[in-house]
LUMTIGU-700893 format. One record per residue: x negated, y negated, z negated of N, C-alpha, C, O, CB in turn. Coordinates in steps of 0.1 Angstrom, whole numbers, plus 5000, padded with zeros to 4 digits. Each point is the difference from the previous one (the first is absolute). Glycine has a CB too. Example, Ala and Ser with C-alpha at 12.3 -4.5 7.8 and 13.67 -1.06 7.14 Angstrom:
2
n_xx 4868, n_yy 5057, n_zz 4922, ca_xx 5009, ca_yy 4988, ca_zz 5000, c_xx 4991, c_yy 4988, c_zz 5000, o_xx 4990, o_yy 5000, o_zz 4993, cb_xx 5029, cb_yy 5012, cb_zz 4995
n_xx 4985, n_yy 4977, n_zz 5019, ca_xx 4991, ca_yy 4989, ca_zz 5000, c_xx 5008, c_yy 4989, c_zz 4992, o_xx 4995, o_yy 4989, o_zz 4999, cb_xx 4993, cb_yy 5017, cb_zz 5023
//
This chain:
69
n_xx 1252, n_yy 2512, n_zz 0350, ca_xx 5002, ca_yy 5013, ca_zz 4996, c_xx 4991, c_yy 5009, c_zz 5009, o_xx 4998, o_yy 4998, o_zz 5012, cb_xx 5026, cb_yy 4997, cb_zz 4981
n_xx 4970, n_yy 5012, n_zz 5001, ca_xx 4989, ca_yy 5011, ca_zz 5004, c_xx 5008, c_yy 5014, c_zz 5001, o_xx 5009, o_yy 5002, o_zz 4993, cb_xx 4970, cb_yy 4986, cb_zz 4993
n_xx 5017, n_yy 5021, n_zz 5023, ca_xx 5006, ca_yy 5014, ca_zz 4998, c_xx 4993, c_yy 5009, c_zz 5007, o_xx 4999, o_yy 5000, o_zz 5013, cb_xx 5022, cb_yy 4992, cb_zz 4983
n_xx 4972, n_yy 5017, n_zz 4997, ca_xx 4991, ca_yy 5007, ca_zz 5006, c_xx 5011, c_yy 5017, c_zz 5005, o_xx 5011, o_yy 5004, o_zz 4997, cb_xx 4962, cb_yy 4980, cb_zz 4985
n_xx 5016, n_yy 5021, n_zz 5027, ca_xx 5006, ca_yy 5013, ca_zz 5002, c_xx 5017, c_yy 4997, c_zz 5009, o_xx 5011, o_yy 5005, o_zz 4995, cb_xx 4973, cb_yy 5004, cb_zz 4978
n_xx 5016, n_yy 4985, n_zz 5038, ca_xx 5010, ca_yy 4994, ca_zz 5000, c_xx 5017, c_yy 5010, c_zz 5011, o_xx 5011, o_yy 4998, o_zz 5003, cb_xx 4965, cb_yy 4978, cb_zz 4992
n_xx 5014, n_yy 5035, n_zz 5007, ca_xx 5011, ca_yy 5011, ca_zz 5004, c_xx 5009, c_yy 4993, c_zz 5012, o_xx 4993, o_yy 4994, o_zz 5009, cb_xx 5008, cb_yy 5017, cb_zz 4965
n_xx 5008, n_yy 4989, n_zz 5028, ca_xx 5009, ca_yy 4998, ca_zz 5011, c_xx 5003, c_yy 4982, c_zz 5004, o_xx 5006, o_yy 4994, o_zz 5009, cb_xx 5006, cb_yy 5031, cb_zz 4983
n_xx 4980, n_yy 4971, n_zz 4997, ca_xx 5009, ca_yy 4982, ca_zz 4999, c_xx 5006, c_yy 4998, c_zz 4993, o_xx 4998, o_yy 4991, o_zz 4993, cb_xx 5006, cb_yy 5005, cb_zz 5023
n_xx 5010, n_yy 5015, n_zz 4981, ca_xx 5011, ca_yy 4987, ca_zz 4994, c_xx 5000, c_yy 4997, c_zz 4984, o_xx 5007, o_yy 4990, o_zz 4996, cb_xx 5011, cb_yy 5018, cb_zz 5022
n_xx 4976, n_yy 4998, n_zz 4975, ca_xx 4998, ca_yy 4995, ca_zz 4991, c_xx 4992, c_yy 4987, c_zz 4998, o_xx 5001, o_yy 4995, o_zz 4990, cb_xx 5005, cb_yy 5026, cb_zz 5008
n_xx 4985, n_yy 4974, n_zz 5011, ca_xx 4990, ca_yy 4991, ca_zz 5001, c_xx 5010, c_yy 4984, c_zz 5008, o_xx 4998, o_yy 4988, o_zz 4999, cb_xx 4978, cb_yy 5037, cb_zz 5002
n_xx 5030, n_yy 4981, n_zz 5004, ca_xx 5013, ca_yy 4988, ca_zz 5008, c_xx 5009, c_yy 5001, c_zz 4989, o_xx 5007, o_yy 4990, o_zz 4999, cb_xx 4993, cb_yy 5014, cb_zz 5028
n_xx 5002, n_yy 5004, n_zz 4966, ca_xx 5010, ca_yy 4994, ca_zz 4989, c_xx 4993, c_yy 4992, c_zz 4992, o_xx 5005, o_yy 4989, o_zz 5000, cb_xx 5010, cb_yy 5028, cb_zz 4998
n_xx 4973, n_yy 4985, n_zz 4993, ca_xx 4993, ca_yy 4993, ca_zz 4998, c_xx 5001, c_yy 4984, c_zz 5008, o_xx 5007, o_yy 4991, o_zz 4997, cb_xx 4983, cb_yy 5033, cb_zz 4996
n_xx 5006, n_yy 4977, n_zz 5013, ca_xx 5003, ca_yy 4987, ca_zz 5010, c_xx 5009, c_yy 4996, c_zz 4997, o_xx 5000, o_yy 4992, o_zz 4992, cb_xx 4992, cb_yy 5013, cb_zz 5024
n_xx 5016, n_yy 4998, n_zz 4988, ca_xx 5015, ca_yy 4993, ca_zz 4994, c_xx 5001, c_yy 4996, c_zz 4985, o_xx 5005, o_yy 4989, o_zz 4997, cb_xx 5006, cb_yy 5026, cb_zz 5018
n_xx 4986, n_yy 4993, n_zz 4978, ca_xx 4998, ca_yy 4999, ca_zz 4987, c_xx 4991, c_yy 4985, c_zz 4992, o_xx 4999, o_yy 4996, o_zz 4988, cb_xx 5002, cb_yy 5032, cb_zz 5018
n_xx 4993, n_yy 4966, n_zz 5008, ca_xx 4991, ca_yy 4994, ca_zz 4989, c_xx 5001, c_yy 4984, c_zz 5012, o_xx 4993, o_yy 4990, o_zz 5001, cb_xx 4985, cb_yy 5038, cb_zz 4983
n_xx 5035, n_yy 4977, n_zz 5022, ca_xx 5007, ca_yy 4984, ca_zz 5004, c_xx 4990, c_yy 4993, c_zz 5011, o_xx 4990, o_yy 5006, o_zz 5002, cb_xx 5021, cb_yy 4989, cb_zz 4970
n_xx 4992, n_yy 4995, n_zz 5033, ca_xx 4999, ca_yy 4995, ca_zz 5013, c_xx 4987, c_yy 4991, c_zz 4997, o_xx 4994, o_yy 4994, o_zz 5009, cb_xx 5033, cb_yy 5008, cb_zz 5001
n_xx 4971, n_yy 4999, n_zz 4981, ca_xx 4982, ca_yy 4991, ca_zz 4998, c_xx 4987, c_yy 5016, c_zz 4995, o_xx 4988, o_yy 4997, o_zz 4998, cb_xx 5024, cb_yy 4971, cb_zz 4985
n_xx 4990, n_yy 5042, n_zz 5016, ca_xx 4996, ca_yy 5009, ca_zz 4995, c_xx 4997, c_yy 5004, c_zz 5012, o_xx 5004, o_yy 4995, o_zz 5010, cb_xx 5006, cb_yy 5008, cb_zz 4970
n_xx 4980, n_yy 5011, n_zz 5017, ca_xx 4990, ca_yy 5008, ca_zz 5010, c_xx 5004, c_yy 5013, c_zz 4995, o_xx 5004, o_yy 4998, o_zz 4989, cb_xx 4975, cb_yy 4987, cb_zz 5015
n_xx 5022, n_yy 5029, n_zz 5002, ca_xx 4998, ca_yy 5013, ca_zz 4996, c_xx 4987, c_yy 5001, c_zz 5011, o_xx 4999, o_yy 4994, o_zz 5011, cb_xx 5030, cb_yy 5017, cb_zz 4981
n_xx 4962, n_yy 4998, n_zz 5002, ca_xx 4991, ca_yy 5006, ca_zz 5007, c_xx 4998, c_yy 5011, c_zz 4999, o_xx 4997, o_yy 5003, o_zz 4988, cb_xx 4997, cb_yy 4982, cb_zz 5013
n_xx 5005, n_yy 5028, n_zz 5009, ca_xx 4999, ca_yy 5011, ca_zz 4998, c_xx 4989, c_yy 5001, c_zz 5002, o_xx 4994, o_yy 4993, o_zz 5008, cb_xx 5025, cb_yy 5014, cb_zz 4995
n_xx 4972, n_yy 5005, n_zz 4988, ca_xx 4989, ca_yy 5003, ca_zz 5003, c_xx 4996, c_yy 5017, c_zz 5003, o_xx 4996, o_yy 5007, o_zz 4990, cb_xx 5001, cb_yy 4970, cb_zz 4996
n_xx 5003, n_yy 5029, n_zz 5025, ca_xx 4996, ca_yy 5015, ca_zz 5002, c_xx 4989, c_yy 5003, c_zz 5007, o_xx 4996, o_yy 4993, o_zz 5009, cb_xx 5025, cb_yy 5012, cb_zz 4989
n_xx 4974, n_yy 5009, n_zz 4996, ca_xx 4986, ca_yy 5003, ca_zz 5003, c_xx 4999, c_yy 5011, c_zz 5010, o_xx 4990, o_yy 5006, o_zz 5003, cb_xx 5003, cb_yy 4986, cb_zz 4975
n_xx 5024, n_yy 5009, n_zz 5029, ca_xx 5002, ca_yy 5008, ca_zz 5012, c_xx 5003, c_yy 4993, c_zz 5010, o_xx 5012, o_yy 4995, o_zz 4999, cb_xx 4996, cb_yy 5022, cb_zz 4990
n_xx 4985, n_yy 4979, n_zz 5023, ca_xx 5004, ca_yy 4991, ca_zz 5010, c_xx 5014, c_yy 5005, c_zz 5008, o_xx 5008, o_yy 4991, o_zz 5004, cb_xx 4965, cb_yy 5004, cb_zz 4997
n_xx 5029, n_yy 5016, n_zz 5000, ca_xx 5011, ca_yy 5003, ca_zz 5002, c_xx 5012, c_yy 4996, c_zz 4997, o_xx 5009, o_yy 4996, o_zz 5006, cb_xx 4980, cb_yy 5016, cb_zz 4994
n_xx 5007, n_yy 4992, n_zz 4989, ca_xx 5013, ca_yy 4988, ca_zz 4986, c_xx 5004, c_yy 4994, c_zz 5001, o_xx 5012, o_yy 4998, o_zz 4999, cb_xx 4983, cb_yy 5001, cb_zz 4988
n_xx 4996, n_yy 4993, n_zz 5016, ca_xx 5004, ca_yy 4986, ca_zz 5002, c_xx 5006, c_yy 4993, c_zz 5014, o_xx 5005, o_yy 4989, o_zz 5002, cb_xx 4977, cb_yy 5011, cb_zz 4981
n_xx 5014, n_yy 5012, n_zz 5027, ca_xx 5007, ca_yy 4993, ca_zz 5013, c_xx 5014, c_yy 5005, c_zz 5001, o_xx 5009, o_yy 4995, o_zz 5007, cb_xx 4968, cb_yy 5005, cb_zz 5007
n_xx 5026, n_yy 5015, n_zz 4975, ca_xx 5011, ca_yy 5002, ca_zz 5000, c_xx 5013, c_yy 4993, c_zz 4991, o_xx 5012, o_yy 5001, o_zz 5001, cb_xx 4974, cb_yy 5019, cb_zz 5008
n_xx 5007, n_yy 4975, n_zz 4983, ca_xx 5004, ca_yy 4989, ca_zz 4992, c_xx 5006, c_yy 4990, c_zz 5007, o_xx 5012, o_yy 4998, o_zz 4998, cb_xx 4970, cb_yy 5007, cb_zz 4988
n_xx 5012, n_yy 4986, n_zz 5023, ca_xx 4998, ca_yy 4988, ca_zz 5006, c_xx 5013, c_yy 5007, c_zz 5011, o_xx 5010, o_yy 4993, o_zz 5003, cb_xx 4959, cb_yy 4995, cb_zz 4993
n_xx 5030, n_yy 5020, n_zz 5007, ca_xx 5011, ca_yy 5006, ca_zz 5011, c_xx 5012, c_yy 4998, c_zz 4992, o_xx 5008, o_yy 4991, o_zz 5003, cb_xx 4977, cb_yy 5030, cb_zz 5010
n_xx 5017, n_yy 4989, n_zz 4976, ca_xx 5014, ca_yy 4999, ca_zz 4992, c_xx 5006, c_yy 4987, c_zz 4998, o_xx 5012, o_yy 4998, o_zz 5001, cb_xx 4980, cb_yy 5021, cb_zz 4986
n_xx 4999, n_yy 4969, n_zz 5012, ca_xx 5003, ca_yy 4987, ca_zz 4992, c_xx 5007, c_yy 4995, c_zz 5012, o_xx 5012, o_yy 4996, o_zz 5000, cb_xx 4968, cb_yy 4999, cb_zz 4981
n_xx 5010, n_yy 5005, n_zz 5033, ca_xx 5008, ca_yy 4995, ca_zz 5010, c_xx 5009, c_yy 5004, c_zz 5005, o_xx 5005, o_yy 4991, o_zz 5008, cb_xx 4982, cb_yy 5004, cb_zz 4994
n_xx 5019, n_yy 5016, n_zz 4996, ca_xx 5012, ca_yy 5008, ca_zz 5004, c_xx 5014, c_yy 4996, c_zz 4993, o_xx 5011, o_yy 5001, o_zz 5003, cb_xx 4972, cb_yy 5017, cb_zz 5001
n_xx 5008, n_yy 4975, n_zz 4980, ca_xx 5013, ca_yy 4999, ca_zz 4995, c_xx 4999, c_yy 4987, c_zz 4998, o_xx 4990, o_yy 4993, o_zz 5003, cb_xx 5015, cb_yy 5027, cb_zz 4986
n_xx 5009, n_yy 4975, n_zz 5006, ca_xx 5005, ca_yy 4989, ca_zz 4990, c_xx 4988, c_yy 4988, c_zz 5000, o_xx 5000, o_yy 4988, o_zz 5003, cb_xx 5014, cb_yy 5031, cb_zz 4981
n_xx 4976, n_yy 4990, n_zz 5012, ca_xx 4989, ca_yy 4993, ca_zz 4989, c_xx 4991, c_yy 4991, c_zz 5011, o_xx 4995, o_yy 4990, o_zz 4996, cb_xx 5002, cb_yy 5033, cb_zz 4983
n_xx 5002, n_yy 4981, n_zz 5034, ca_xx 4991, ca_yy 4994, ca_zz 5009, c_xx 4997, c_yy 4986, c_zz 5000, o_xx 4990, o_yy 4998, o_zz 5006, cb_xx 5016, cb_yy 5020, cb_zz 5004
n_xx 4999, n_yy 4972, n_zz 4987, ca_xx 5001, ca_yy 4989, ca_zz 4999, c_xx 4989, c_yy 4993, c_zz 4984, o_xx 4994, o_yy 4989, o_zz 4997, cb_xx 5034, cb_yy 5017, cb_zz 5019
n_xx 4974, n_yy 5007, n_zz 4978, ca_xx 4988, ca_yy 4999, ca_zz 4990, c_xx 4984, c_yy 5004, c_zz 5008, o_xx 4990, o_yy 4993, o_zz 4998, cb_xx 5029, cb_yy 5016, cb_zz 4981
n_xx 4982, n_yy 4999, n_zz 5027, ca_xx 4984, ca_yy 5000, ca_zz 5005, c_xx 4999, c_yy 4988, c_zz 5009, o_xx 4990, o_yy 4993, o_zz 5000, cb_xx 5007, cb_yy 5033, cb_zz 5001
n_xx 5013, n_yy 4971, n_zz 5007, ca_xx 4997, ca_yy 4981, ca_zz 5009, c_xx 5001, c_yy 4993, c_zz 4996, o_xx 5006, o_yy 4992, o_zz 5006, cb_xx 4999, cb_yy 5008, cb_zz 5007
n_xx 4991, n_yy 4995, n_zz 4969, ca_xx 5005, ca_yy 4986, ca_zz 4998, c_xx 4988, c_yy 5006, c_zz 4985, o_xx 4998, o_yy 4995, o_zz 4990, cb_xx 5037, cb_yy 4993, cb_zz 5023
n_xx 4957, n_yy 5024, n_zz 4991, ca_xx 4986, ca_yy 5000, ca_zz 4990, c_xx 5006, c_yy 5004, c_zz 4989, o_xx 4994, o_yy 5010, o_zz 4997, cb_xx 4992, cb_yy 4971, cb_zz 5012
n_xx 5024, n_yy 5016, n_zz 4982, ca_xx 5007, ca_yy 5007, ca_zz 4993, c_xx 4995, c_yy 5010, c_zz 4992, o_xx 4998, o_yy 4999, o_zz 4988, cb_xx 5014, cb_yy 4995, cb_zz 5027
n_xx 4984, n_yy 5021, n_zz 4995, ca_xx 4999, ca_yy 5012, ca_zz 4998, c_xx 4987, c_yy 5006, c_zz 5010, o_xx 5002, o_yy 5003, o_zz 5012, cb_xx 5026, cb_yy 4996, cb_zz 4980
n_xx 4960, n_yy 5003, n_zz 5001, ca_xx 4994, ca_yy 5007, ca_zz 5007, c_xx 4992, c_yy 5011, c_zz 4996, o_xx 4997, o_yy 5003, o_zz 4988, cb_xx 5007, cb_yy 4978, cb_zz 5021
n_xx 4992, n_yy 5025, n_zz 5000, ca_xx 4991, ca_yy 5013, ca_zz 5000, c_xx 4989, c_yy 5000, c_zz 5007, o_xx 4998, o_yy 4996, o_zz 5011, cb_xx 5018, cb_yy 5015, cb_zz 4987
n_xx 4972, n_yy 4999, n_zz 4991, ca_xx 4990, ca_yy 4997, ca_zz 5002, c_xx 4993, c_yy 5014, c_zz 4996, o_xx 5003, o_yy 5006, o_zz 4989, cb_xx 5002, cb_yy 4968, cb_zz 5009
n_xx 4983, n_yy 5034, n_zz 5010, ca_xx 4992, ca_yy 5005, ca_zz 4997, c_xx 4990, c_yy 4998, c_zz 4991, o_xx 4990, o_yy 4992, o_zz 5001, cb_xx 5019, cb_yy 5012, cb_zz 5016
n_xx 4992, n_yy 5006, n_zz 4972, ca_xx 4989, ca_yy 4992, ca_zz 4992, c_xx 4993, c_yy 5016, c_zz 4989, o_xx 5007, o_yy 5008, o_zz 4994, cb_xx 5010, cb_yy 4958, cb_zz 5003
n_xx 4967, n_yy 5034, n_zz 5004, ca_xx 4993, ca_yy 5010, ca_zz 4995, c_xx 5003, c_yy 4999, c_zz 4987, o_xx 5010, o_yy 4994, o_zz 4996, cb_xx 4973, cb_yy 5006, cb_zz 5019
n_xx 5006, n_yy 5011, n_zz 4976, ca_xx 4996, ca_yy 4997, ca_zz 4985, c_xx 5000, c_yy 4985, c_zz 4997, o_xx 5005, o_yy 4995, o_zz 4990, cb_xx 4981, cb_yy 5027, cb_zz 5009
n_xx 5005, n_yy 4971, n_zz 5013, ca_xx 4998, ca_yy 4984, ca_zz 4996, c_xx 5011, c_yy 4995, c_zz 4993, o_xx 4997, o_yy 4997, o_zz 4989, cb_xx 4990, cb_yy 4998, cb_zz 5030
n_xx 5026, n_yy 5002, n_zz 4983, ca_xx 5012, ca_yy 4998, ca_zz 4999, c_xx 5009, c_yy 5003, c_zz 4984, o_xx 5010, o_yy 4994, o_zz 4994, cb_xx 4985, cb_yy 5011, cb_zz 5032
n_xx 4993, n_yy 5011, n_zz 4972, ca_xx 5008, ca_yy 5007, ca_zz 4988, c_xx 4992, c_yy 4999, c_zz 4989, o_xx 5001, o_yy 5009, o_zz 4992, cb_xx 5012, cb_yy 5006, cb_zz 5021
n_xx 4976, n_yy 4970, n_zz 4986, ca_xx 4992, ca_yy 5000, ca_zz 4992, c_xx 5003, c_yy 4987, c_zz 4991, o_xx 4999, o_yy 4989, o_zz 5006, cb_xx 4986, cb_yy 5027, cb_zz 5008
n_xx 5019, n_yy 4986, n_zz 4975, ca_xx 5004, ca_yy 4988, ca_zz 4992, c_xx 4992, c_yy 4995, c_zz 4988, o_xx 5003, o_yy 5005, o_zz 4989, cb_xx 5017, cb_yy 5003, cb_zz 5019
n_xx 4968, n_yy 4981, n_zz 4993, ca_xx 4990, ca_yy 4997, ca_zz 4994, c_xx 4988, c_yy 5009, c_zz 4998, o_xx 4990, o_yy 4996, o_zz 4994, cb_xx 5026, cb_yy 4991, cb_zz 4997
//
């Protein structure tokens, strides 16, 4: 699971959850910010155990990212 624009996290960790214990969520934002405040929320909650076991991750990523063929 792909999810761009990824705002606070939790939608991208439910995702994770969503797509079961062989499955990946990857967030993708083009605000570095985002993404560290992201990574903050996830560890704070519940979900942290998804970013240590690879699960669930985040990632800075340009136009490169938002170009599809």
């Amino acid at each position: 699971m792909i999810a761009f624009c990824i705002g606070t996290g939790y939608l991208t960790a439910c995702f994770a959850l969503m797509v079961g214990e062989k499955g990946r969520a990857v967030g993708i934002e083009h605000i570095p910010q985002l993404v560290e405040h992201a990574i903050e929320n996830v560890k704070a909650s519940q979900a942290t155990s998804l970013l240590a076991s690879g699960r669930l991750t985040f990632h800075v990523g340009g136009e490169y990212y938002f170009r599809f063929g």
